[in-house]
C-alpha positions as CSV (number, residue, x, y, z in Angstrom):
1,X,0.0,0.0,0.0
2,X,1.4,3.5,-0.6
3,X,2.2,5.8,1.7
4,X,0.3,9.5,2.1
5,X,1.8,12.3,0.1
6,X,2.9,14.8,2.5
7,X,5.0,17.5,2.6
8,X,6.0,20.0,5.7
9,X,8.0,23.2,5.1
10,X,8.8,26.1,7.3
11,X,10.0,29.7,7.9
12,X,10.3,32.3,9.7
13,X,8.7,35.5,9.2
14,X,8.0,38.5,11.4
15,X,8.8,36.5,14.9
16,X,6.7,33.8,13.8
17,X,7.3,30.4,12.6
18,X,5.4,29.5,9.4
19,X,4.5,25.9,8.5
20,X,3.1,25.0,5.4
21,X,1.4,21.5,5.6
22,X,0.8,19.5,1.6
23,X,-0.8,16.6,0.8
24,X,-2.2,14.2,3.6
25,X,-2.3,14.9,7.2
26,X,-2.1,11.8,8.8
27,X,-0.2,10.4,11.7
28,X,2.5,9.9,9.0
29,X,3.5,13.8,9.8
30,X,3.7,14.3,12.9
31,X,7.7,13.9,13.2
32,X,8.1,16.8,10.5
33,X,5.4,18.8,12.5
34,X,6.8,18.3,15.8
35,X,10.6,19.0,14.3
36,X,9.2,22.2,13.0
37,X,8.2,23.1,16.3
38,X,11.2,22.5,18.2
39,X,13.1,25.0,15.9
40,X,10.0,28.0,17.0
41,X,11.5,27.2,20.2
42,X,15.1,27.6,19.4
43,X,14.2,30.9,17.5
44,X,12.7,31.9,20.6
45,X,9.3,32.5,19.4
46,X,5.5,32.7,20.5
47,X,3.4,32.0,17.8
48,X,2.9,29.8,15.0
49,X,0.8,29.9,11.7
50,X,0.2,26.4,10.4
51,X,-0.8,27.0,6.5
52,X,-3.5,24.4,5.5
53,X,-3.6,26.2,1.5
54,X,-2.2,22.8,0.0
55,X,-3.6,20.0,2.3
56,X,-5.8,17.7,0.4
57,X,-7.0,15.0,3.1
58,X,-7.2,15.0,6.9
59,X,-7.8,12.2,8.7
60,X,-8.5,11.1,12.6
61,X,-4.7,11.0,13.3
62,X,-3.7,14.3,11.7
63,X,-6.4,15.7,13.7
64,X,-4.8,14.3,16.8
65,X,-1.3,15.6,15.4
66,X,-2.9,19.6,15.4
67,X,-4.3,18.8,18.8
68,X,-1.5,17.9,20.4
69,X,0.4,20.6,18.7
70,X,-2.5,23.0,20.2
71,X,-2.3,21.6,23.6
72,X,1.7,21.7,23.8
73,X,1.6,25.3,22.7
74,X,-1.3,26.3,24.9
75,X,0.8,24.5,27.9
76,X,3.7,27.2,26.7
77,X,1.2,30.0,26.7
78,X,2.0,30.4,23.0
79,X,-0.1,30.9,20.1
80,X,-1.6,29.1,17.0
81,X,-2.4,30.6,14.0
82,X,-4.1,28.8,11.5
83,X,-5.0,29.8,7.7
84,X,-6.2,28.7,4.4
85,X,-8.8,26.6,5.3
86,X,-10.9,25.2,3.0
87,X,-14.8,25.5,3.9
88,X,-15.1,21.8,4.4
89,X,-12.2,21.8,6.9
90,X,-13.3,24.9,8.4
91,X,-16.7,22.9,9.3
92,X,-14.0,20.0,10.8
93,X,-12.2,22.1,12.4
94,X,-14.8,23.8,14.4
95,X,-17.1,20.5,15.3
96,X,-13.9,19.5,17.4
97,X,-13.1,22.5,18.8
98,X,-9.9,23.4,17.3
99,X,-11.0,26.8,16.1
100,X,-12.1,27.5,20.0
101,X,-8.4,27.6,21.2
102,X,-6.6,28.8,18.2
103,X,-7.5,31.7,15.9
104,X,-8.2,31.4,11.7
105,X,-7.3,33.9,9.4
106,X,-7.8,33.4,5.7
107,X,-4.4,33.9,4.3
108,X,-0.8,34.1,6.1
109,X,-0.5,38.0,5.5
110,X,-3.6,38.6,7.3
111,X,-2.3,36.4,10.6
112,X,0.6,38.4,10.2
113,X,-0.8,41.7,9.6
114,X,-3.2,41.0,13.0
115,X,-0.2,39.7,15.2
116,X,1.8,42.6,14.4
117,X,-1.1,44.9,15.7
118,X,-1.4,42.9,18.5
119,X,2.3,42.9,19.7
120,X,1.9,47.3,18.9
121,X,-0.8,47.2,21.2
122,X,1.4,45.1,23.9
123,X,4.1,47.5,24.3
């Protein structure tokens, strides 16, 4: 049987880490996930935006991957961003909960643009 087509990339822009999720979140990518993480902690950030524009197929264990994601950050008091839903995960997304503890913006520059008003407003 073949494997899920996934691919995880990241950056970081404007004191946040950026990961852009492609393909199949399954429990296949939670590694790359979780690696992506551990470098927002060694960049000493607070927040992360986790890009769903490419993803094609979620399933129960890639759910379980973004909610232990959420949880860990939450744990750290940090924040997650996510963006580019697509209407059908947005309906997913909210019937577990997910979109109660983290925030959605349609597009990464919009998460941005928000974040950096927020942080204005904090100093």
């Amino acid at each position: 049987m073949d494997q899920p087509v996934f691919a995880c990339h990241s950056e970081v822009r404007e004191k946040t880490l950026i990961i852009v999720l492609e393909g199949d979140i399954t429990d296949a990518c939670e590694e790359s996930v979780f690696h992506a993480y551990r470098q927002m902690e060694q960049h000493d950030l607070d927040s992360i935006i986790l890009d769903f524009g490419k993803v094609l197929y979620i399933n129960s264990a890639g759910i379980a991957v973004c909610i232990n994601l959420l949880t860990r950050m939450r744990q750290k008091q940090q924040q997650l961003n996510i963006v580019n839903l697509s209407e059908y995960f947005q309906k997913i997304f909210a019937m577990i909960g997910l979109t109660r503890y983290s925030r959605y913006y349609p597009t990464v520059d919009d998460a941005l643009a928000d974040m950096k008003r927020e942080r204005s407003r904090e100093k």
